[in-house]
Structures are given as structure tokens and as C-alpha cells.
C-alpha positions as CSV (number, residue, x, y, z in Angstrom):
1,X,68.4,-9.8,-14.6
2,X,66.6,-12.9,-15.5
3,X,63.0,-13.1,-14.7
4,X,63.6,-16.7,-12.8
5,X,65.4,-15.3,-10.6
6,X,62.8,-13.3,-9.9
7,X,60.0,-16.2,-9.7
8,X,63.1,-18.7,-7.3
9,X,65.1,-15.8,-5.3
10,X,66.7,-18.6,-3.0
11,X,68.1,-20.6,-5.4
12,X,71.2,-19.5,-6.4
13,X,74.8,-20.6,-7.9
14,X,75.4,-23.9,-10.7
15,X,71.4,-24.4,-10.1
16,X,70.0,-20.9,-11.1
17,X,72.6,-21.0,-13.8
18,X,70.8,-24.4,-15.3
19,X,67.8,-22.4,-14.5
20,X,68.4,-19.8,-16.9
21,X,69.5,-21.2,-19.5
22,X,66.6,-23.6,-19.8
23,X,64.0,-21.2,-19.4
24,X,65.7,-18.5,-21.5
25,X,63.5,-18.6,-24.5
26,X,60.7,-18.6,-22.4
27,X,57.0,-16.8,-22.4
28,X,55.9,-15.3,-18.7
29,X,53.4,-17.7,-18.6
30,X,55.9,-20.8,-19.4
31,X,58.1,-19.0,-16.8
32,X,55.4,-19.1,-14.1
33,X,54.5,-23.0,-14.6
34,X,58.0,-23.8,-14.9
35,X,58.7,-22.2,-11.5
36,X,55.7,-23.4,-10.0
37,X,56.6,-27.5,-11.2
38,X,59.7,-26.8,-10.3
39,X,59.6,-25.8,-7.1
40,X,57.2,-28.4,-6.1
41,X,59.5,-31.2,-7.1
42,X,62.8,-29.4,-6.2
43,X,64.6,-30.7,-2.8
44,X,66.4,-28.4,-0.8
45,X,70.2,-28.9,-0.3
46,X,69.3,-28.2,3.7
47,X,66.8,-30.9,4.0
48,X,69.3,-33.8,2.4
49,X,72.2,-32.7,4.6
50,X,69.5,-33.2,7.8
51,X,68.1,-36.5,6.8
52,X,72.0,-37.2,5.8
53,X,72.6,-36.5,9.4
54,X,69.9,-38.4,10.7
55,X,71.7,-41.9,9.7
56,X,74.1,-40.8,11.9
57,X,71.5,-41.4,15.0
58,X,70.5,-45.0,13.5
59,X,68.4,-44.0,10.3
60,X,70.4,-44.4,7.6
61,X,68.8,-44.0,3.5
62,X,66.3,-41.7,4.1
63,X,67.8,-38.7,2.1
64,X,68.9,-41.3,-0.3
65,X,64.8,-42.7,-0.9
66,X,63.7,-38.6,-0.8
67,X,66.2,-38.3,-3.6
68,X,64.1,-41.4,-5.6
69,X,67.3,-43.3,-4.9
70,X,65.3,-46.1,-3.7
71,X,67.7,-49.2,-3.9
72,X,70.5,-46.9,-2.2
73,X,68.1,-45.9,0.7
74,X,67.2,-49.7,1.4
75,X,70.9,-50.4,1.2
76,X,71.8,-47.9,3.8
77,X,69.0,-48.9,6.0
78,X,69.9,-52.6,6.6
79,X,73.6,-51.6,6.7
80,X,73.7,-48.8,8.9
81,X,74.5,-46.0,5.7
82,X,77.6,-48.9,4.4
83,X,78.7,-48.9,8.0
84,X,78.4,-45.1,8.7
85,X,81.0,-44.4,5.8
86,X,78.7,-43.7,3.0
87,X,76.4,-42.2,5.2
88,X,79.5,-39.3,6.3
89,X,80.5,-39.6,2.2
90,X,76.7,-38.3,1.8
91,X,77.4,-35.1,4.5
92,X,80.0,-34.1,2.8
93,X,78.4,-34.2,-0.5
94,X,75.0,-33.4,-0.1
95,X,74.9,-30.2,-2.4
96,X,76.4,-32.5,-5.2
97,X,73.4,-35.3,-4.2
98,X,70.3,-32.5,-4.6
99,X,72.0,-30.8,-7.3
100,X,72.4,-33.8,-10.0
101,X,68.1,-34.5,-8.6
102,X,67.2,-30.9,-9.2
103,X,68.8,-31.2,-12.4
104,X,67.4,-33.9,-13.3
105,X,63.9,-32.2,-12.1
106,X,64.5,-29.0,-13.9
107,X,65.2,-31.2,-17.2
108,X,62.1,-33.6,-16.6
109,X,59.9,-30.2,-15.8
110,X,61.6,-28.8,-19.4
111,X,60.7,-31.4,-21.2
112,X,57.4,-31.6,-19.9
113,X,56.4,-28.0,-20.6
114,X,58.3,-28.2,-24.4
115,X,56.0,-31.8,-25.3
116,X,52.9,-29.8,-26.1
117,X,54.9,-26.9,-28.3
């Protein structure tokens, strides 16, 4: 079994599978600051779909500013998440929305710890 698994236990399917193959070649020690950069910047598939949910009740873009989708969020704010349509779009895809971030994340956190090698 791959040693990030062990480091990120609830992370699991297409994600742990980028996981593993970026951090393949690495030490123990790159494997620990990995994980620990990672999972600070990381967003958790549970907490979009909430703050998705939330524009529901009249707050519309928050998940979409968490996700450093700034422009987005401010759209959805002033027009009630596209008139409540892009705001149920977002429920339904919410895994897809923090899995192209945390991609994005795990390659920025990559890149990072590969600069100074």
C-alpha cells in the first residue's frame, strides 16, 4: 500500500489516485510535508456541497470564493446563484468543483516541494 494513504486515510478514489502518483518517487520526509501542505490547503467535498446548499437559503457564491473562484462567487451573490440554477448545477456537482481545486492544490503543493530539488 502506498505510504500516502497512510499519511491522508480519508481521502480516497480519483483524488488518492493523483495522490499517488505524484508523490510516488517520494522520500518520507517529502511524503510528510506533502501531506501536511496538502491537507492544509485541501477543501473537503462535504464542506462545498454545504456552502453549495447554503445559496439555496439566500447566500449564493460562497463555496464558489472558498474554491478561489472569486468572480463566480460575486456573480452568484448579486444574482441569487444565476437565479438558483447554477447554484442546484453546483449540488449536483460539487465533488467535480473540489476535485479539479484539490488537483490544482496537490499540483501547486508538487511543484512547490520539486523547486528546491
Amino acid at each position: 500500500m502506498h505510504k500516502i494513504y497512510e499519511l491522508m486515510p480519508d481521502i480516497q478514489g480519483e483524488e488518492m489516485l493523483l495522490l499517488q502518483k505524484l508523490t510516488q518517487d517520494y522520500s518520507e520526509e517529502s511524503l510528510r510535508s506533502f501531506a501536511a501542505i496538502y491537507r492544509a490547503r485541501r477543501k473537503d467535498p462535504m464542506l462545498i456541497l454545504l456552502l453549495t446548499l447554503l445559496g439555496l437559503l439566500g447566500v449564493a457564491g460562497v463555496h464558489r470564493i472558498l474554491l478561489n473562484q472569486i468572480g463566480m462567487g460575486i456573480l452568484y451573490f448579486f444574482t441569487g446563484g444565476l437565479c438558483l440554477i447554477g447554484t442546484i448545477v453546483d449540488a449536483v456537482n460539487y465533488q467535480n468543483l473540489s476535485l479539479n481545486y484539490n488537483r490544482q492544490m496537490a499540483m501547486e503543493v508538487h511543484h512547490l516541494l520539486n523547486v528546491g530539488k
